[in-house]
C-alpha positions as CSV (number, residue, x, y, z in Angstrom):
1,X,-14.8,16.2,8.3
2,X,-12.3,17.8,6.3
3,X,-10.8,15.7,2.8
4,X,-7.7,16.2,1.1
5,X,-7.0,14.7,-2.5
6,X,-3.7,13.6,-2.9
7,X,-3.6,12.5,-6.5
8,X,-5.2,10.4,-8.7
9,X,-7.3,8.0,-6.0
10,X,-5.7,9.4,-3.1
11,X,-7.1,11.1,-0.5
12,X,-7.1,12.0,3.0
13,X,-9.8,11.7,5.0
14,X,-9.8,13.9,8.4
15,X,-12.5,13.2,11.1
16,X,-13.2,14.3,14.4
17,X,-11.3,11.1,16.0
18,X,-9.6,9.1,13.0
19,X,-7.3,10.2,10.0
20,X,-7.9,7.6,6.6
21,X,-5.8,7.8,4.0
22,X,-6.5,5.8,0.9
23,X,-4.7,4.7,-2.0
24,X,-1.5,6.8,-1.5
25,X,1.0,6.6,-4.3
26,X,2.3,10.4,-3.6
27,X,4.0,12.2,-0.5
28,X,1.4,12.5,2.6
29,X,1.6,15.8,4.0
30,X,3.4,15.8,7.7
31,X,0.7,17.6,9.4
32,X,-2.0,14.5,9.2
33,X,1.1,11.6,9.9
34,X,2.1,13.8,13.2
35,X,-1.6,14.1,13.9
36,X,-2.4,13.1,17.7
37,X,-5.0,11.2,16.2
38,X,-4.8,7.6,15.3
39,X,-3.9,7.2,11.4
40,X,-5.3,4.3,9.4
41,X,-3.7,3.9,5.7
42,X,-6.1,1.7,3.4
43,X,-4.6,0.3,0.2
44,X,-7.3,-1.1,-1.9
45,X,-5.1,-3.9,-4.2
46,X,-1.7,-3.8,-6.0
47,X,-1.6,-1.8,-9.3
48,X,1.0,0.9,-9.0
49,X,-1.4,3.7,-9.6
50,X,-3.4,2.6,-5.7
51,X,-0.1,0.8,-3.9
52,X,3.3,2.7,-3.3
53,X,5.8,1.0,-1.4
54,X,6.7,4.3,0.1
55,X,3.9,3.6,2.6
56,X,6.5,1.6,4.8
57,X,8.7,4.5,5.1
58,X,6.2,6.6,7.8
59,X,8.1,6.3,11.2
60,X,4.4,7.4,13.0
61,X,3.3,4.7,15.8
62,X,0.0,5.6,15.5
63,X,-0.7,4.4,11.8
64,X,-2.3,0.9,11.2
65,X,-2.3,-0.1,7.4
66,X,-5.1,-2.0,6.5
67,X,-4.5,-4.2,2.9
68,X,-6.4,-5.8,0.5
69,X,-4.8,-9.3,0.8
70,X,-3.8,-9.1,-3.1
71,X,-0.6,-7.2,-2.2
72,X,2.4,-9.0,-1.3
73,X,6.3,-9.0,-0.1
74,X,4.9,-6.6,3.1
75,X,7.8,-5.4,5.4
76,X,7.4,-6.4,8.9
77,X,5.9,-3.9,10.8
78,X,3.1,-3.7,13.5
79,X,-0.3,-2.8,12.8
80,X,-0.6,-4.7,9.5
81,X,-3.5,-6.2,8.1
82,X,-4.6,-7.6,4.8
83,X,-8.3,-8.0,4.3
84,X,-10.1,-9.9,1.5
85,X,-13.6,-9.6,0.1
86,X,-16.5,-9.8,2.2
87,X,-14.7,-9.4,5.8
88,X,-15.6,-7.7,8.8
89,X,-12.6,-5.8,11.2
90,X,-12.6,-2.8,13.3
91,X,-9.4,-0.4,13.7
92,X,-9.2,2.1,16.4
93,X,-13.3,1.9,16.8
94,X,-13.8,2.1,12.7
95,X,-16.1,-0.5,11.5
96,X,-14.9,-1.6,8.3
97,X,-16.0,-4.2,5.8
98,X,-15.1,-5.3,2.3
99,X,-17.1,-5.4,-0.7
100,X,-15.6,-6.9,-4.4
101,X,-14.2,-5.2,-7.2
102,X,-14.7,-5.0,-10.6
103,X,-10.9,-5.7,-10.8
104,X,-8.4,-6.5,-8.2
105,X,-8.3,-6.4,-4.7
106,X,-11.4,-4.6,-2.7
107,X,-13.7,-2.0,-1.6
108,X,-14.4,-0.7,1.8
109,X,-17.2,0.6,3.8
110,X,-16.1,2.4,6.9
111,X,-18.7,3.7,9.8
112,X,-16.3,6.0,12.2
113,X,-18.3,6.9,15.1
114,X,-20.3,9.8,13.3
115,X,-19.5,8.9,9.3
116,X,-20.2,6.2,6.8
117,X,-17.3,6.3,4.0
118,X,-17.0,4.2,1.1
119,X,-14.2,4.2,-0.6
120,X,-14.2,2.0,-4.3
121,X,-10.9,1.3,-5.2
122,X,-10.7,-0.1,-8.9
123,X,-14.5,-0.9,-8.2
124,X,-15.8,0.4,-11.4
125,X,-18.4,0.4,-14.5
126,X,-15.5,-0.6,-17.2
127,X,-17.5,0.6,-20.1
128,X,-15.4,0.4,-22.7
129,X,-16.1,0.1,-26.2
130,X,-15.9,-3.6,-27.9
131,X,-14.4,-2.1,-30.6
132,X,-11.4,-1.7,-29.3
133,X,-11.2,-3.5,-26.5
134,X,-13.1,-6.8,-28.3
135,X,-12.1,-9.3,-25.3
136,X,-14.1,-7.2,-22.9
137,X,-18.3,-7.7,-22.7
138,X,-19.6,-4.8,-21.9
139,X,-23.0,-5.9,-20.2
140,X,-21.0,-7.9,-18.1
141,X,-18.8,-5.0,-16.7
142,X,-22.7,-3.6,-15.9
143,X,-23.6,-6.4,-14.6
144,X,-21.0,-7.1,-12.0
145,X,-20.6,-3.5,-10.7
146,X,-24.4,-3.4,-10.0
147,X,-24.5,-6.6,-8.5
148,X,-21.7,-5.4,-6.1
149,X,-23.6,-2.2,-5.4
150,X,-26.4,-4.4,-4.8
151,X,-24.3,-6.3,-2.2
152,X,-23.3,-3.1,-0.4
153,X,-27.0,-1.4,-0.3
154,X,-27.8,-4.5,1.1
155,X,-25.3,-4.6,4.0
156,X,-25.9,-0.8,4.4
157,X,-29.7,-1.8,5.6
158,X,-31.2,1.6,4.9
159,X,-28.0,3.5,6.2
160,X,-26.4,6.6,4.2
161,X,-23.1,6.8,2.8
162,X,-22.0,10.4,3.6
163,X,-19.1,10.3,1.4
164,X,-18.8,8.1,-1.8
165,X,-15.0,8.2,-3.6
166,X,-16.0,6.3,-6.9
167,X,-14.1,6.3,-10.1
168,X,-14.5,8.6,-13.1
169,X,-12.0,7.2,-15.1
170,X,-11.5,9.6,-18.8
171,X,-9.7,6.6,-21.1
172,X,-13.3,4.7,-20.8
173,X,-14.6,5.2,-24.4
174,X,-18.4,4.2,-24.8
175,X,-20.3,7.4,-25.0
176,X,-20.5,9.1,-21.8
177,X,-18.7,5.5,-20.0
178,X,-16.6,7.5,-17.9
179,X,-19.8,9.0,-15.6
180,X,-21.5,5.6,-15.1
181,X,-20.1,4.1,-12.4
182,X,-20.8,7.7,-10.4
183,X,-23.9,8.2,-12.1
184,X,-25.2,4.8,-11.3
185,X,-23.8,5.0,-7.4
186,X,-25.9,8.3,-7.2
187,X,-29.1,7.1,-8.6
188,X,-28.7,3.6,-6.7
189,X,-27.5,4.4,-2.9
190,X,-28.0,8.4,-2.8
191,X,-24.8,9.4,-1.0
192,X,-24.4,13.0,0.8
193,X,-21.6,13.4,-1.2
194,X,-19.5,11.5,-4.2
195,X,-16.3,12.6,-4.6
196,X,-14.7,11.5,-8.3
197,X,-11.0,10.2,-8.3
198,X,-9.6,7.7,-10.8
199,X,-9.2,10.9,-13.1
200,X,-6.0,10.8,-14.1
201,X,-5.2,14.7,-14.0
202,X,-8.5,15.4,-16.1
203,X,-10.2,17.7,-13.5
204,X,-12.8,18.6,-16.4
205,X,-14.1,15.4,-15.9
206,X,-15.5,15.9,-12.6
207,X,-17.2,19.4,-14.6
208,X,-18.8,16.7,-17.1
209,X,-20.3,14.5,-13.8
210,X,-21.9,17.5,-12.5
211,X,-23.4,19.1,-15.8
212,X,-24.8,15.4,-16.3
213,X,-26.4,15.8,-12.9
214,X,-28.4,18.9,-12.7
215,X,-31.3,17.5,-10.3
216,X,-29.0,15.5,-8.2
217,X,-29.3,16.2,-4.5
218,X,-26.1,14.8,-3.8
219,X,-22.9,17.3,-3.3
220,X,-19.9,16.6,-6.3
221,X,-16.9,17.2,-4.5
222,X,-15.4,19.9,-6.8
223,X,-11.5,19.1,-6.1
224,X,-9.1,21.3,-8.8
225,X,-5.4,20.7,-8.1
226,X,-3.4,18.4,-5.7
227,X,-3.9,18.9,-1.7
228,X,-6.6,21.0,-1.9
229,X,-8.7,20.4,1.3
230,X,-12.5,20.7,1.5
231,X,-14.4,20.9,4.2
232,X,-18.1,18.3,4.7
């Protein structure tokens, strides 16, 4: 399995039968849309930073687009679907189902033939600080985000993630707030690997999640710069 990040919380996911590509807001290189393989775009819910437009534009037959049911005005094309919260599908022998969010739209959970992915959208520990953001309760940002976790170790029945894309978002201003949501998933579910996104061009950040996890037995994927590719 081979994953590409394509900016902020885009990536590319290659496995041995399937190409995922979530959240793209940015160019997708050529080489995975003229893939052979069966392309499934995911688009987690409408803020402009997840959802481009400029999804619509791919000519490739092979790509089905799979929506959280937030986003609206779709062209029509083939091989559309918009999914909400807590729903079961399966695309081109992918097993996908939906968990909430912590804001809009959802989260996925997708077991390919030899991977469990989840990917978390806006699915995030909000901790930000009361003091400036006064109309937000922080315990109840905690609150839901474990409860959802809670719903998908639950559905996972003793399964293991092998690849966890979970926010680390650097405007979060509690002490330390930006590393909960990974720190928490880590502790909570154990994945093989957590990959950070949500970064907003502050690759240090991902630095900070692995200093703050020194005993962790789960792999930070250590991306530096746009369309770098690393290999699971």
């Amino acid at each position: 399995m081979t994953i590409t990040y394509l900016h902020h919380s885009g990536f590319v996911v290659e496995c041995d039968n399937v190409i995922l590509i979530f959240d793209p807001i940015v160019e997708i290189p050529e080489k995975f849309l003229n893939s052979s393989k069966p392309v499934i775009i995911f688009v987690s819910h409408s803020h402009g930073d997840h959802y481009s437009s400029s999804i619509w534009k791919y000519k490739n037959t092979n790509i089905t687009y799979v929506l959280s049911s937030d986003i609206f005005r779709l062209p029509k094309k083939d091989k559309v679907i918009k999914i909400g919260e807590n729903e079961s599908i399966t695309v081109n022998d992918c097993k996908i189902h939906t968990f909430g969010s912590t804001d809009q739209g959802v989260s996925f959970l997708i077991q390919t033939e030899k991977e469990v992915i989840f990917f978390a959208g806006d699915l995030n520990w909000w901790a930000w600080d009361p003091k400036t953001r006064p109309h937000i309760n922080p315990q109840v940002e905690e609150d839901d985000y474990k409860r959802i976790l809670k719903d998908l170790k639950t559905y996972l029945n003793g399964k293991i993630i092998d690849v966890a894309f979970v926010p680390v978002d650097p405007r979060l201003d509690l002490p330390g707030g930006e590393l909960f949501a990974a720190q928490y998933f880590i502790d909570y579910l154990h994945p093989k690997e957590l990959v950070p996104m949500h970064f907003w061009g502050d690759f240090n950040v991902i630095k900070r999640l692995k200093k703050s996890l020194p005993n962790t037995l789960t792999k930070i994927g250590m991306f530096t710069d746009q369309n770098q590719e690393v290999e699971i």
